[in-house]
Steps between C-alpha positions, in 0.01 A plus 500: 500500500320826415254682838328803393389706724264769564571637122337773309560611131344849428541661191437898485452713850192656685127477277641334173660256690457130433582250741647156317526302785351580831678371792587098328690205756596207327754205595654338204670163579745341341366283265165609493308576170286828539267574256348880551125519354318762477288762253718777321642774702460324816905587569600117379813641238557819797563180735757311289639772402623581845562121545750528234698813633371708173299784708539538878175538728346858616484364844561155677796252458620157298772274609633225240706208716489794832658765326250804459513607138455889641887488623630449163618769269439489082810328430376240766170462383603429137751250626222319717265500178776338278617294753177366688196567283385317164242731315250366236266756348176463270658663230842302510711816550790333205723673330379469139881533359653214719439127435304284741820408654670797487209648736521200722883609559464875554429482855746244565718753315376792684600304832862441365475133406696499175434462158556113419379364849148789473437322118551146656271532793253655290511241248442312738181684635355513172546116473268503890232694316535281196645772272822383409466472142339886479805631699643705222160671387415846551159542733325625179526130356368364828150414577341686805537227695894417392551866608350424841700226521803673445390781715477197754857364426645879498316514867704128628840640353637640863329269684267691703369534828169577395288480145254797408239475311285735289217365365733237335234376258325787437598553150438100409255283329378179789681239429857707459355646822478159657838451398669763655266452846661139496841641451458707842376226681802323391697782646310447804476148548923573479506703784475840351303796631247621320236854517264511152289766470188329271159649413390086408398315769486200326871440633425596843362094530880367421703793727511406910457883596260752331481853674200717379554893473225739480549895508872444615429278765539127546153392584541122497798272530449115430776209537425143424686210459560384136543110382804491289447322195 
């Protein structure tokens, strides 16, 4: 689905440069769960970042399904990030004056899915992340890990190609933590593509691929086959 190649991300020019990544290939199947470990500032974020079409690499290429993301103009790229990409962030990224549902719609919305079939089908993802009956609270009468759970709904609503994610429990207690990692595996057990950026690599035991970054390389990549329970 995704090949990377060759890519750099520098930020600044000549001695105050900083190089991001430094030169990353990685293959992401179709399918696969990655889970990217490694200390901060070891380019993890600068990766998915360019993953996701939000910032474009200094040097080197990415292809999503063959088609190099460097041949697409702005209009393009925000199409491809609506269309194809599911983001989930640590801090939840809602809109504190919309409803759970209403949030869950907006991209569905954004796409040009109208009102009345956007509400149903995210009604309906709110009743997959067993949120139904909080659909019409605001995020600020949500528990951290209803907001993630949302955030996680909001991310299903165009059905994506691919699923994003930013230190996803980052910002939660263990068990709501727990809850949400079981929620992705879900996902992925369905089918759907997954990258997760994590610092905790207590999940790394129930994900089939963990790549390790250090100083904006990939230093280790491991895949293993997982029982499914």
């Amino acid at each position: 689905m995704i090949s990377v190649n060759k890519v750099w991300k520098t930020y600044g020019s000549g001695e105050t440069a900083v190089h991001a990544l430094r030169g990353i290939d990685l293959n992401v199947m179709k399918g696969d769960f990655v889970a990217l470990l490694g200390p901060s500032g070891c380019g993890k974020s600068s990766l998915l970042h360019l993953l996701g079409a939000m910032d474009v690499p200094s040097k080197g290429d990415i292809t999503f399904n063959d088609q190099s993301l460097g041949n697409l103009n702005q209009r393009q790229l925000a199409e491809h990030r609506l269309m194809r990409i599911g983001f989930i962030f640590q801090t939840f990224n809602l809109i504190p004056s919309l409803t759970a549902m209403e949030n869950v719609a907006l991209p569905m919305k954004f796409a040009g899915v109208g009102t009345k079939e956007a509400n149903h089908k995210a009604h309906q993802l709110l009743e997959q992340v067993q949120l139904s009956n909080r659909s019409t609270h605001l995020p600020s009468e949500l528990s951290g890990g209803q907001r993630q759970r949302v955030a996680i709904a909001r991310a299903l609503g165009n059905n994506p190609d691919l699923i994003l994610a930013d230190e996803p429990t980052g910002n939660l207690d263990s068990e709501n933590g727990e809850m949400i990692m079981e929620l992705l595996l879900n996902l992925n057990r369905e089918g759907r593509t997954i990258v997760m950026v994590t610092h905790n690599p207590e999940w790394t035991d129930k994900i089939s691929r963990v790549v390790r970054m250090r100083d904006g390389k990939l230093i280790e990549s491991q895949q293993r086959e997982l029982q499914i329970k």
